[in-house]
VOKOL-164456 format. One line per 2 residues: number of its first residue (from 1); for each residue z negated, y, x of N, C-alpha, C. Coordinates in Angstrom, 3 decimals, decimal comma. Layout:
<pts>
NUM) Z/Y/X/Z/Y/X/Z/Y/X | ...
</pts>
This chain:
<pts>
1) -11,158/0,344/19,574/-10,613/1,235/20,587/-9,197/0,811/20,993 | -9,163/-0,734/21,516/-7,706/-1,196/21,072/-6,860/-0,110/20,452
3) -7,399/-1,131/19,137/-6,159/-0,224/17,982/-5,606/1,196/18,341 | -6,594/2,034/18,531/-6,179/3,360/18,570/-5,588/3,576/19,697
5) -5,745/3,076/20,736/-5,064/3,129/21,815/-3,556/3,042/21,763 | -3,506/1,807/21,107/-1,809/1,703/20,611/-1,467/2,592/19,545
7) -2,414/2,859/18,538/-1,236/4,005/17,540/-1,150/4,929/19,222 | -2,350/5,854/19,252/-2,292/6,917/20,802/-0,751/6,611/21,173
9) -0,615/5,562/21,377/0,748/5,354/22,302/2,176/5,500/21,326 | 1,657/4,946/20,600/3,100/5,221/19,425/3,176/6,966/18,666
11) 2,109/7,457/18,984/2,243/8,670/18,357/2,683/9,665/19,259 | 2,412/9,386/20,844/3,177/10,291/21,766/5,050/9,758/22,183
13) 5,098/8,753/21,454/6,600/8,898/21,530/7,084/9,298/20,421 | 7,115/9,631/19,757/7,321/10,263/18,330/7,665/11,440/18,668
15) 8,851/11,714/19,534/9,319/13,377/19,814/10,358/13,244/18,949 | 10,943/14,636/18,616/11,988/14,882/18,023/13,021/14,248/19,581
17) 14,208/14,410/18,849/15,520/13,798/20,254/15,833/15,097/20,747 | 15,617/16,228/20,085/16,076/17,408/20,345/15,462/17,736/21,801
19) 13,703/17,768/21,286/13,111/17,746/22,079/13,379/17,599/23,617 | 13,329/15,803/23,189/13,843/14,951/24,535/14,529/15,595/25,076
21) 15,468/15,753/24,850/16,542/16,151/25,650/16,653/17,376/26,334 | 15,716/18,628/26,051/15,409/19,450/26,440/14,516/19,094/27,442
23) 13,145/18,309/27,192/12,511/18,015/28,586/13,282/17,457/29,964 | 14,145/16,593/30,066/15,003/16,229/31,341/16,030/17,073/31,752
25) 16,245/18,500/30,989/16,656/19,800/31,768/16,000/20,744/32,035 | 15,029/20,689/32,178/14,145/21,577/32,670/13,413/20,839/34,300
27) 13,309/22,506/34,643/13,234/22,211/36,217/11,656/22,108/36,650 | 11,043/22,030/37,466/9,637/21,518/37,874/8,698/23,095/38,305
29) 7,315/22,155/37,705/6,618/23,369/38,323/5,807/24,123/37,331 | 5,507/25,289/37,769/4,050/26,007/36,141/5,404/26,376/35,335
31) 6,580/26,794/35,857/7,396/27,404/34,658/8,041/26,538/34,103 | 8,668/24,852/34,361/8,696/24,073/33,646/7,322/23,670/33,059
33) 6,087/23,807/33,136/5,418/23,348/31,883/5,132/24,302/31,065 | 4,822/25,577/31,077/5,160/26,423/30,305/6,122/26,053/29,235
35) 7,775/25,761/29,860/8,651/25,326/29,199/8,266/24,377/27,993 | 8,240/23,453/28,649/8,160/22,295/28,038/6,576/22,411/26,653
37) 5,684/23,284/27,092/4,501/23,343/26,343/4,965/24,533/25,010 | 6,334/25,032/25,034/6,774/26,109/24,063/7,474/25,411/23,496
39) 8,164/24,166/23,778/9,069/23,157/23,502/8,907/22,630/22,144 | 7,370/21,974/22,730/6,487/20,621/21,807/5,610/21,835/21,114
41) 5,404/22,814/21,656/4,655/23,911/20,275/5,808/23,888/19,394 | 6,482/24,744/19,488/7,889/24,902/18,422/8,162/23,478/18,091
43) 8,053/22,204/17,963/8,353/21,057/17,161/7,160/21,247/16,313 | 5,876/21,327/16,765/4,415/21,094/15,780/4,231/21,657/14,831
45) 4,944/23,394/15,205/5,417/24,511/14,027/6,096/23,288/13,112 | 6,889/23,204/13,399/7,916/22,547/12,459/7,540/21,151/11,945
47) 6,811/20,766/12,536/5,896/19,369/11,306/4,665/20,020/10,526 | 4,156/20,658/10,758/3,045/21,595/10,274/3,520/22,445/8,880
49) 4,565/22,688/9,174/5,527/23,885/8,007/5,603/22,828/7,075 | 6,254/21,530/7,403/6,906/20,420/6,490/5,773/19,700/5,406
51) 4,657/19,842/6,462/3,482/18,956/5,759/2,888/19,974/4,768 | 2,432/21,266/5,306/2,025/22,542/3,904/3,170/22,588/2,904
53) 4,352/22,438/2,904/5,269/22,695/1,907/5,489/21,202/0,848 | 4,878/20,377/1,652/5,026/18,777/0,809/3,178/18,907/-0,029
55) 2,504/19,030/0,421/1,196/19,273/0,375/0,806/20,297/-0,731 | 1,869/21,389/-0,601/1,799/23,228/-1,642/2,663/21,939/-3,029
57) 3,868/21,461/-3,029/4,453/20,635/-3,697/4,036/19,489/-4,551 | 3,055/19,033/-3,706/1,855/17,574/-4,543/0,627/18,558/-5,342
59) 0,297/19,523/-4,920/-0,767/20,332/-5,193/-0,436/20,329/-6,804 | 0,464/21,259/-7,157/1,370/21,615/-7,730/1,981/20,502/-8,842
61) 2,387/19,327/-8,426/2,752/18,264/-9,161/1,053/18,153/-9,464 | 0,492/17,964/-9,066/-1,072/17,195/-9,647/-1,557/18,203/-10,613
63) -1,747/19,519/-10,354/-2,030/20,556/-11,526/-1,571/19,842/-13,235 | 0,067/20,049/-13,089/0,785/19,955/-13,859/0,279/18,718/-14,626
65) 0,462/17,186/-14,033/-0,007/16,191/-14,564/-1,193/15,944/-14,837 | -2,085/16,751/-14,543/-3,542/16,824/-15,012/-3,679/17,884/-16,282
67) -2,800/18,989/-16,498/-2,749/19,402/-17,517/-1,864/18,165/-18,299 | -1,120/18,062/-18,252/-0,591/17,082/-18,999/-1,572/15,609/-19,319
69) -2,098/15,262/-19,027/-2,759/14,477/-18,976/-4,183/14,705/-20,052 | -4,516/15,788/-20,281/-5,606/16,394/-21,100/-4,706/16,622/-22,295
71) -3,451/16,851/-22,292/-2,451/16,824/-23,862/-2,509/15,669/-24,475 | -2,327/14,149/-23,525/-2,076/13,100/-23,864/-3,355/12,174/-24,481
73) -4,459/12,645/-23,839/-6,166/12,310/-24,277/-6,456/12,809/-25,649 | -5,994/14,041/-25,969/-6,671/14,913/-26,482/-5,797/14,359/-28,247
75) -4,752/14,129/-27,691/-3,247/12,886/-28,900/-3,854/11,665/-29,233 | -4,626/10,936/-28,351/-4,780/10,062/-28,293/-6,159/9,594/-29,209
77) -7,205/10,562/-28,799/-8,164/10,660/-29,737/-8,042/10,648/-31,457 | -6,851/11,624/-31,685/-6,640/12,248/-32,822/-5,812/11,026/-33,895
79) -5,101/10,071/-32,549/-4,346/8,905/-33,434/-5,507/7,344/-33,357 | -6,588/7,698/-33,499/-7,389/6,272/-33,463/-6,601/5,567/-34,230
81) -5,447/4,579/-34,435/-4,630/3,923/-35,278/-5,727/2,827/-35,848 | -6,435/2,208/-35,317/-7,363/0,808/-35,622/-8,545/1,635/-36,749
83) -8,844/2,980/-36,594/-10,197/3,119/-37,498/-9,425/3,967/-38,893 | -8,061/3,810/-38,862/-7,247/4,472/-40,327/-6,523/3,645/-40,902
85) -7,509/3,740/-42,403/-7,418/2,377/-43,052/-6,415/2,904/-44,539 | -5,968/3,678/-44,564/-5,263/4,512/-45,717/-3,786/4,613/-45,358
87) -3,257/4,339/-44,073/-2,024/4,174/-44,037/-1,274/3,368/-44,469 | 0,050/3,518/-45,018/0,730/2,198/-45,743/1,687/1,733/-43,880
89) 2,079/0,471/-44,552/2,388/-0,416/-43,194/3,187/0,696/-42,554 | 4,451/0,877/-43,097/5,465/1,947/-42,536/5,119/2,915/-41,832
91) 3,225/3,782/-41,826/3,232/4,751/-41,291/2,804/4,116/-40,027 | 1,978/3,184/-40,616/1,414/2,307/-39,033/2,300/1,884/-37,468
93) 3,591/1,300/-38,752/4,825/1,030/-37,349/5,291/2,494/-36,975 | 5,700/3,479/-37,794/6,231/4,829/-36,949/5,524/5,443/-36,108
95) 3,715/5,349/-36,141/3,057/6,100/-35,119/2,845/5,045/-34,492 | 2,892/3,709/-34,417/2,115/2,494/-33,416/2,944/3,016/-31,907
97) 4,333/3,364/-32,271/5,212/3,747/-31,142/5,002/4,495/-30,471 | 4,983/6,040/-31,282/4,354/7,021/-30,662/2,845/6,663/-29,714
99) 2,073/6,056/-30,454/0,817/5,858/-29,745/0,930/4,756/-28,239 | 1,802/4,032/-28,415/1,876/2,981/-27,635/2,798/3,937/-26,539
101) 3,387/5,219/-26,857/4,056/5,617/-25,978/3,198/6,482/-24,995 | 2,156/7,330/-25,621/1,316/7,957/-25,302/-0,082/7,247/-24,252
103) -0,101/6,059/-24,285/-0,833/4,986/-23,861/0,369/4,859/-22,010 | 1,411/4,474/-22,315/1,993/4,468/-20,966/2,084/5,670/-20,295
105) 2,015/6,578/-21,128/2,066/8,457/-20,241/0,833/8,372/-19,619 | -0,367/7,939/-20,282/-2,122/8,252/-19,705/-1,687/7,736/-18,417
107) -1,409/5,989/-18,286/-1,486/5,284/-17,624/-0,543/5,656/-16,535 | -0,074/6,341/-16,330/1,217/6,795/-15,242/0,382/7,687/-14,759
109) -0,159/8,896/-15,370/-0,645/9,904/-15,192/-2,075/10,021/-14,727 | -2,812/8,862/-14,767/-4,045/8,438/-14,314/-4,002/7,926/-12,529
111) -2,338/7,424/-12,578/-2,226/7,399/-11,145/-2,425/8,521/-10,047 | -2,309/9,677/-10,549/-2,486/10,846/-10,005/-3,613/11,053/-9,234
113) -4,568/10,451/-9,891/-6,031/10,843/-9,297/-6,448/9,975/-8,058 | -5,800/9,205/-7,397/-5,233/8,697/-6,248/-4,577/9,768/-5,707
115) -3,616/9,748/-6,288/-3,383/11,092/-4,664/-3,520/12,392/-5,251 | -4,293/13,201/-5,940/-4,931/13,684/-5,732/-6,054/13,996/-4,624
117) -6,605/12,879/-4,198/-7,497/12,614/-3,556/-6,241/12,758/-2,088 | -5,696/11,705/-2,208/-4,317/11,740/-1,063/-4,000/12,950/-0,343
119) -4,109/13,646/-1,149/-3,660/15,255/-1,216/-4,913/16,276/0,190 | -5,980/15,857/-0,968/-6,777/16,555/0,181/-7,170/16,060/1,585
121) -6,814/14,708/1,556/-6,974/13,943/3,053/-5,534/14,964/4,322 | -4,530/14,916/2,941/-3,764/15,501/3,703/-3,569/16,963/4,658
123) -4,212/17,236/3,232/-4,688/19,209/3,712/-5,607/18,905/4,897 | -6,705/18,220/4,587/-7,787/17,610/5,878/-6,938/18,049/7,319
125) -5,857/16,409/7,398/-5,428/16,566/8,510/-4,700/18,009/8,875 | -4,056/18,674/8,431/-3,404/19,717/8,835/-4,567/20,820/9,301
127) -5,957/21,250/8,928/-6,502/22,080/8,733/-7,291/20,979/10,028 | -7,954/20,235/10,199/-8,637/19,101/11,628/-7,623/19,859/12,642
129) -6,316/19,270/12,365/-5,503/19,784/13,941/-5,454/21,548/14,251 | -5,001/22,248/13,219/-5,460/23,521/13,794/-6,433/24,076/14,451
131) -7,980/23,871/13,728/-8,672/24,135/14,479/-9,220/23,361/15,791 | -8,774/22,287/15,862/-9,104/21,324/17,273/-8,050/22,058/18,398
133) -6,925/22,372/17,821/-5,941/22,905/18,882/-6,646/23,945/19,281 | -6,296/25,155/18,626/-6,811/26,191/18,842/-8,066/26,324/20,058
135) -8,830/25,568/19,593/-10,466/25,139/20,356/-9,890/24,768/22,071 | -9,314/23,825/21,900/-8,806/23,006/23,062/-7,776/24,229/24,117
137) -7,168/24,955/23,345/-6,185/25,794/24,135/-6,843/26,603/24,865 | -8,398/27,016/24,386/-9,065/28,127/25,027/-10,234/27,685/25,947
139) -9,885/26,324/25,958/-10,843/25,742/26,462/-10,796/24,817/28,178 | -11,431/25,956/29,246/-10,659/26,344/30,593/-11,060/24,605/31,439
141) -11,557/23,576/30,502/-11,953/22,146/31,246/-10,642/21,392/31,430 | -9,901/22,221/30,712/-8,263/21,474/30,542/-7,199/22,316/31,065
143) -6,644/21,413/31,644/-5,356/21,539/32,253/-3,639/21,738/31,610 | -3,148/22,344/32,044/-2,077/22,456/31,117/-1,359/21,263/31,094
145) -1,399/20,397/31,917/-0,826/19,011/31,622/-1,220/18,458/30,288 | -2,664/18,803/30,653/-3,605/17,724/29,569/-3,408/18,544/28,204
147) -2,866/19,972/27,989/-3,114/20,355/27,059/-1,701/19,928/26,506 | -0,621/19,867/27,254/0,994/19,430/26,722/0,629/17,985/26,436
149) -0,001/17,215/26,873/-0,100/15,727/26,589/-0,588/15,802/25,382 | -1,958/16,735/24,698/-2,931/16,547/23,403/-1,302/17,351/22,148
151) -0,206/17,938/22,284/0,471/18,392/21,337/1,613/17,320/21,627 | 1,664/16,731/22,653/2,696/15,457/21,935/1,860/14,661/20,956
153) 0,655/14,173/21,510/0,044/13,487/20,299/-0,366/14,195/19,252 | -0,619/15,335/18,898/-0,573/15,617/17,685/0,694/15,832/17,105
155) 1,654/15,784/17,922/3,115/16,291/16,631/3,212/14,765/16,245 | 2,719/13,424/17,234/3,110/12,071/16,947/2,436/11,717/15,782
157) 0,813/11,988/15,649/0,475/12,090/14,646/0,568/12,945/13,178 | 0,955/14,190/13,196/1,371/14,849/11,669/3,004/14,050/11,306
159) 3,865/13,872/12,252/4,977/13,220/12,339/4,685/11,647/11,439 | 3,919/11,315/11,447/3,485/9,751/10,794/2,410/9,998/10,137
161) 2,068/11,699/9,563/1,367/11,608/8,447/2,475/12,471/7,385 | 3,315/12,794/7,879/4,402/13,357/7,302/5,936/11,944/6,084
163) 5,692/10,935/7,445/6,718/9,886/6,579/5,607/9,127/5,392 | 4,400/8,892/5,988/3,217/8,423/4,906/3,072/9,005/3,659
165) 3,649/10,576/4,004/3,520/11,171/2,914/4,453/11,016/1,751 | 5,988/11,152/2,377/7,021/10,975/1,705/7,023/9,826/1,018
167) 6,370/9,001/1,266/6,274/7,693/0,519/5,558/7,613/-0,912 | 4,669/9,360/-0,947/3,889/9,430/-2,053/5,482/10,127/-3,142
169) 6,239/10,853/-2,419/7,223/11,371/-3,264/8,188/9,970/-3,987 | 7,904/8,916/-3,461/8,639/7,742/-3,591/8,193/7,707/-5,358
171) 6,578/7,553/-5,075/6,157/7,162/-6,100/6,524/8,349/-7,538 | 6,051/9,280/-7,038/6,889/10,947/-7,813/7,658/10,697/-8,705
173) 9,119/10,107/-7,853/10,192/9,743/-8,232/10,370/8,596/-8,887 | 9,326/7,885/-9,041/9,332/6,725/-9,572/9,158/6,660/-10,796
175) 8,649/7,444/-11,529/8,284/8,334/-12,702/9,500/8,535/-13,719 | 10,471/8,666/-13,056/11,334/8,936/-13,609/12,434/7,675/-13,946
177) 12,219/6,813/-13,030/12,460/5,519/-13,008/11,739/4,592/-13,430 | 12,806/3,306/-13,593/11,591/1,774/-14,062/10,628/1,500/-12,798
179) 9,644/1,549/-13,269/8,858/0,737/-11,993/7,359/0,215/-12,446 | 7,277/-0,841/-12,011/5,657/-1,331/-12,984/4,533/-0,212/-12,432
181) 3,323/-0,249/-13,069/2,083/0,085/-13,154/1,788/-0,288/-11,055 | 1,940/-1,727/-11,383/1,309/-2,763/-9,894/2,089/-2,075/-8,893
183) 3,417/-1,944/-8,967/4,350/-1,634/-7,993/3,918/-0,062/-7,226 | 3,670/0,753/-8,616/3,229/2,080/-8,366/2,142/2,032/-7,130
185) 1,047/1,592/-8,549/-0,048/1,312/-7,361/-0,286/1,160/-5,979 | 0,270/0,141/-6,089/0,944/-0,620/-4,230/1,378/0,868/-3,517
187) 2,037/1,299/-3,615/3,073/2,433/-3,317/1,822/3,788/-2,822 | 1,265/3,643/-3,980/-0,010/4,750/-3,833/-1,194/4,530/-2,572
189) -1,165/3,246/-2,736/-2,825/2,748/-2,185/-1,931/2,861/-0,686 | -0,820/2,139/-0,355/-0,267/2,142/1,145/-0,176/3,362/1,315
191) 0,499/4,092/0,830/0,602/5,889/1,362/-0,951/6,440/1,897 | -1,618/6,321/0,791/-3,182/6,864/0,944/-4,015/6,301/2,480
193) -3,765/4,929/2,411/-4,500/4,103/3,352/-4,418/4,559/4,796 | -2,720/4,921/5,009/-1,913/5,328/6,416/-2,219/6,337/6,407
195) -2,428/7,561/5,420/-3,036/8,777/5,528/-4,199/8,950/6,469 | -5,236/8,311/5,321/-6,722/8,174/5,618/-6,648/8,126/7,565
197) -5,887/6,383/7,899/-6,084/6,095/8,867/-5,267/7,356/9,928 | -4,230/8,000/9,913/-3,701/9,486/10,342/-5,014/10,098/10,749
199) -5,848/10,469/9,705/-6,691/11,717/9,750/-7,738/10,529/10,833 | -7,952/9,785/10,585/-9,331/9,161/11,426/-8,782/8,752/12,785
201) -7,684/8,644/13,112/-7,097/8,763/14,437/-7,479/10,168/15,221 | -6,324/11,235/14,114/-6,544/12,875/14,866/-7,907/13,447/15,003
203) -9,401/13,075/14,247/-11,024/13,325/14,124/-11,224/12,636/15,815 | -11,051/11,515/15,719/-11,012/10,312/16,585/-10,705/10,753/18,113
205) -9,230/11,334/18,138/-8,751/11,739/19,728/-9,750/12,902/19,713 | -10,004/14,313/18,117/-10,482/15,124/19,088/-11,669/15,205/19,668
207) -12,653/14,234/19,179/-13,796/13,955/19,531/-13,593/13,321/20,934 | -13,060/12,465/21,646/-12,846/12,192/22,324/-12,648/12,983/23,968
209) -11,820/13,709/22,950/-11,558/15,272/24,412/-12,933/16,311/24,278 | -13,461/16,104/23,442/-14,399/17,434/23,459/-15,776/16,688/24,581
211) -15,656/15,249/24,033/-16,694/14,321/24,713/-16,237/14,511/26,574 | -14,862/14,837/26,633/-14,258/14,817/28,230/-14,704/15,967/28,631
213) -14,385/17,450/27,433/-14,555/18,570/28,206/-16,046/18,818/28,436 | -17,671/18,232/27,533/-19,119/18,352/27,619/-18,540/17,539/28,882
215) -18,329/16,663/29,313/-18,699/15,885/30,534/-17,747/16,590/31,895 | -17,559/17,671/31,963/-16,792/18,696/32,891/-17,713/19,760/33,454
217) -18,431/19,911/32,263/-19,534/20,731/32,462/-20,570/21,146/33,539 | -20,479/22,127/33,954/-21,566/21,637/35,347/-22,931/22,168/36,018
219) -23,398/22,503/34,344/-24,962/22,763/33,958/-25,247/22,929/32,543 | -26,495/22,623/32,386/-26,945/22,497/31,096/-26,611/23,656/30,254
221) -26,504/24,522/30,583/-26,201/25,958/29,864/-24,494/25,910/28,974 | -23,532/25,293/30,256/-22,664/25,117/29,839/-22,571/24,206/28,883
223) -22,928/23,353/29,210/-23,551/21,896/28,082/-23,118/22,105/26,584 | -24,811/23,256/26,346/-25,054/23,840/25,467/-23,706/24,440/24,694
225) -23,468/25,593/25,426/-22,077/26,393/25,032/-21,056/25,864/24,662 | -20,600/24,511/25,164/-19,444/23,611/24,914/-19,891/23,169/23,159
227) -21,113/22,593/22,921/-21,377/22,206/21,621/-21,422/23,272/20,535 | -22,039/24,093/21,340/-21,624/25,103/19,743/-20,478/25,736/19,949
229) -19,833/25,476/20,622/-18,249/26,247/20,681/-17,539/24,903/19,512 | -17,914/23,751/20,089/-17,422/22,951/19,362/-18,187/22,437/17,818
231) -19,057/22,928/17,643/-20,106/22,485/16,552/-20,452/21,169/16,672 | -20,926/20,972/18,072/-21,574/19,184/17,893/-23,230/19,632/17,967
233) -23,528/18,429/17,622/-25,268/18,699/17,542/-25,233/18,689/19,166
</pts>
């Protein structure tokens, strides 16, 4: 609980500066929070847009290298070099290359299936916060304070599942560059990990508030209604 407490805290300062600076001109009262709650909506738009278009982009790269990847298997089979015993030396060294080249394509391309997986944690989080928002906005146990407080922390959080992400384009790009197998890896497994932990933070807070708004409740009926509004047992 710790822990999360402190990301919690690092993810509600995570405003744009733009932002900022708009909140300390604005004047007090329901029409400054109004303000300020159209403010931090219009930033969330705009991490939300960034993360589907990086997300539509990896989708997309993973297709591709998974077709590609069934070209390179399918080569690979066809050159068993060790069970062809009729080649003279010369043909052996001209395809050993080819084959040995086809061997580092698998192996690049096998990285994929890591974030692949990456991928859908990511979609996860984007598709978790919509519908938790949504839920929460219509949901009369909360206050508009409390509801401007739950969209700073979610822009803090897609905001730091957004640079986690870019770190997978690192690797992308790495592709094209020297970079070992290990290095990749590394690169992959940290992106994925900060992901994962992203999405089990944002599950995490909204369970948390839904646990605040059942305990607002102020009869069993309502009780009831709160859980299947929210789908808890």
């Amino acid at each position: 609980m710790k822990t999360f407490m402190k990301q919690l805290k690092t993810y509600m300062v995570v405003l744009p500066l733009s932002a900022t600076v708009l909140l300390t001109a604005l004047p007090t009262g329901a029409t400054a929070q109004l303000a300020i709650a159209e403010v931090i909506k219009a930033g969330v738009k705009k991490v939300i847009k960034a993360v589907d278009l990086k997300v539509q982009r990896l989708q997309n790269e993973t297709i591709w290298l998974q077709n590609a990847q069934k070209v390179v298997e399918n080569q690979l089979n066809k050159l068993k070099l060790g069970e062809i015993s009729d080649w003279t030396e010369r043909q052996r060294k001209l395809y050993a290359e080819y084959y040995e080249g086809l061997v580092k394509v698998k192996s690049v391309v096998s990285a994929y299936k890591r974030i692949r997986d990456l991928i859908g944690t990511q979609a996860a989080i984007v598709q978790e916060y919509r519908w938790a928002s949504a839920l929460f906005r219509q949901d009369k146990h909360f206050s508009a304070e409390e509801l401007l407080q739950m969209e700073q922390v979610y822009e803090g959080i897609l905001s730091a599942s957004v640079k986690n992400l870019d770190q997978v384009f690192v690797v992308i790009n790495s592709f094209k560059t020297q970079m070992s197998d290990a290095a990749r890896m590394e690169l992959i497994d940290g992106a994925a990990k900060a992901i994962e932990e992203n999405f089990a933070d944002l599950k995490q807070y909204n369970e948390e508030n839904m646990v605040l708004s059942i305990g607002r409740a102020r009869s069993i009926s309502e009780v009831n209604k709160l859980k299947d509004w929210y789908g808890l047992d």
